[in-house]
C-alpha positions as CSV (number, residue, x, y, z in Angstrom):
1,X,-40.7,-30.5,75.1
2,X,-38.3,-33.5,75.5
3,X,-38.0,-36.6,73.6
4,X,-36.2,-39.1,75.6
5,X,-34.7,-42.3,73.8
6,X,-33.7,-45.4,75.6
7,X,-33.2,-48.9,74.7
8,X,-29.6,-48.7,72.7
9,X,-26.9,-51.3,73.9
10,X,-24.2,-53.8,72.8
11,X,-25.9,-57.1,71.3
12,X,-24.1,-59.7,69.0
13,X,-25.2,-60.2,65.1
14,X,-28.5,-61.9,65.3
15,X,-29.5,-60.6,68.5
16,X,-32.6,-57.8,69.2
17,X,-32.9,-54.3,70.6
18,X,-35.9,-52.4,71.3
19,X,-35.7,-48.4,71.4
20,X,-38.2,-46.3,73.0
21,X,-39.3,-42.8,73.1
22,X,-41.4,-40.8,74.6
23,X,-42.5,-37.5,74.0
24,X,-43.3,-35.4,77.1
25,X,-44.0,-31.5,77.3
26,X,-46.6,-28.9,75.9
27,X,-48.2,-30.0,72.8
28,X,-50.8,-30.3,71.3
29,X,-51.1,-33.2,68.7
30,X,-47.9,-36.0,68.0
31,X,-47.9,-36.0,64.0
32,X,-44.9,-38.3,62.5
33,X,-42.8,-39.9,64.8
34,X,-39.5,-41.6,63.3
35,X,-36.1,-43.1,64.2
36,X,-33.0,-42.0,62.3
37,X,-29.6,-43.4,62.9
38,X,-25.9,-42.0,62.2
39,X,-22.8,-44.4,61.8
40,X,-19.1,-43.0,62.5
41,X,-18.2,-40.9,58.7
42,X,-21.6,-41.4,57.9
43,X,-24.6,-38.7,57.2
44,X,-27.9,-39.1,59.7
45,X,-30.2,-41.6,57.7
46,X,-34.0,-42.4,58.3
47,X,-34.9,-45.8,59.4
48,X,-38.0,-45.8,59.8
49,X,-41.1,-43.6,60.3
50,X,-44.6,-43.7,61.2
51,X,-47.8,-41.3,60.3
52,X,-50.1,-40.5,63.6
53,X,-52.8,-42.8,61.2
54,X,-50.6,-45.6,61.7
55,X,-48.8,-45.5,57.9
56,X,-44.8,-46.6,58.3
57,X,-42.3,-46.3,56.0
58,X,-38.6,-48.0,56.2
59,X,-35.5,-47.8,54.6
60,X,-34.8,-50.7,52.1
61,X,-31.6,-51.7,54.3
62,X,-34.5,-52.3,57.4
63,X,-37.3,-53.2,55.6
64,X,-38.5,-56.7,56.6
65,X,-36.3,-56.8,60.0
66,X,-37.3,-53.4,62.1
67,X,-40.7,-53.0,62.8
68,X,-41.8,-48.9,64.1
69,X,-44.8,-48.9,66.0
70,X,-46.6,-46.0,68.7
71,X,-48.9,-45.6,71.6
72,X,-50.4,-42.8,70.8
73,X,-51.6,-42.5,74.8
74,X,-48.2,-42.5,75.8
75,X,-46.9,-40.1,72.9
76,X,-44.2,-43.2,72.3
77,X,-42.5,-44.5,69.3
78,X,-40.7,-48.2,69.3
79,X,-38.5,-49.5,67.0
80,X,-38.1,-53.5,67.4
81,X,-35.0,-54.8,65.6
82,X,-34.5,-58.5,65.5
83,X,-31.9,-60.0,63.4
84,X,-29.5,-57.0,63.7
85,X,-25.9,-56.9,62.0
86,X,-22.7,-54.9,62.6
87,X,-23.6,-52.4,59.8
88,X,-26.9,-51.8,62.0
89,X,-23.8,-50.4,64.5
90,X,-25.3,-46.2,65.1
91,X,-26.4,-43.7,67.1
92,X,-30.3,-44.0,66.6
93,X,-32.2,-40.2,67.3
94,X,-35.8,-40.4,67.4
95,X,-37.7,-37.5,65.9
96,X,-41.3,-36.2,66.2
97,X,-43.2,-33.6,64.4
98,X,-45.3,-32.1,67.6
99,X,-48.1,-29.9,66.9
100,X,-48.7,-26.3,69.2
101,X,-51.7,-25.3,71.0
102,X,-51.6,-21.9,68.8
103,X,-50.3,-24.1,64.9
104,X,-47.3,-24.7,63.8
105,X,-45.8,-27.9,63.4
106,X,-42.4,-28.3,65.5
107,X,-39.6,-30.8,65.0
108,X,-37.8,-32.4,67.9
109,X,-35.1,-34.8,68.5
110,X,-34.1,-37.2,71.3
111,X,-30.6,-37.5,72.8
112,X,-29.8,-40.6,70.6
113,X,-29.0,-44.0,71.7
114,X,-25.9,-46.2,70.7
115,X,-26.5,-49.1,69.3
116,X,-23.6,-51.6,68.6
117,X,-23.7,-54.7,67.2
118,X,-20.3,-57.0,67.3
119,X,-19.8,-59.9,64.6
């Protein structure tokens, strides 16, 4: 299984960046999907997240400016940021809960994407 994340790059404050990912492997169902993101001396924080249902749930410091969204035919998770500013400036990870042919629920991580934003 391999989540792959794309769509990180160097924009100024006030521009937009879309990540991707896309979940590809054995699996059998795609439960959560989420984005997380990590600044330099800083923990790993969520961003935002989003139920296989549809449900989405954002950190206050996103809410209102990220959107998460999926194609569930595609096993893909977006997360559209317009109006970014320099503390947006992380790696982003995706993350997805994947469910096995036999049960279990797994949880998987991209490669992370840098994003930075300059002022």
């Amino acid at each position: 299984v391999q989540l792959q994340a794309s769509g990180g790059g160097l924009v100024q404050a006030g521009g937009s960046l879309r990540l991707s990912c896309a979940a590809s492997g054995t699996f059998f169902t795609v439960n959560d999907m989420g984005w997380y993101r990590q600044a330099p001396g800083k923990q790993r924080e969520l961003v935002a997240a989003i139920t296989s249902g549809g449900s989405t749930n954002y950190a206050d410091s996103v809410k209102g400016r990220f959107t998460i969204s999926r194609d569930n035919a595609k096993n893909t998770v977006y997360l559209q940021m317009p109006g970014l500013k320099p503390e947006d400036t992380a790696v982003y990870y995706c993350n997805a809960v994947l469910g096995g042919y036999y049960g279990g629920a797994y949880d998987y991580w991209g490669q992370g994407t840098l994003v930075t934003v300059s002022s």
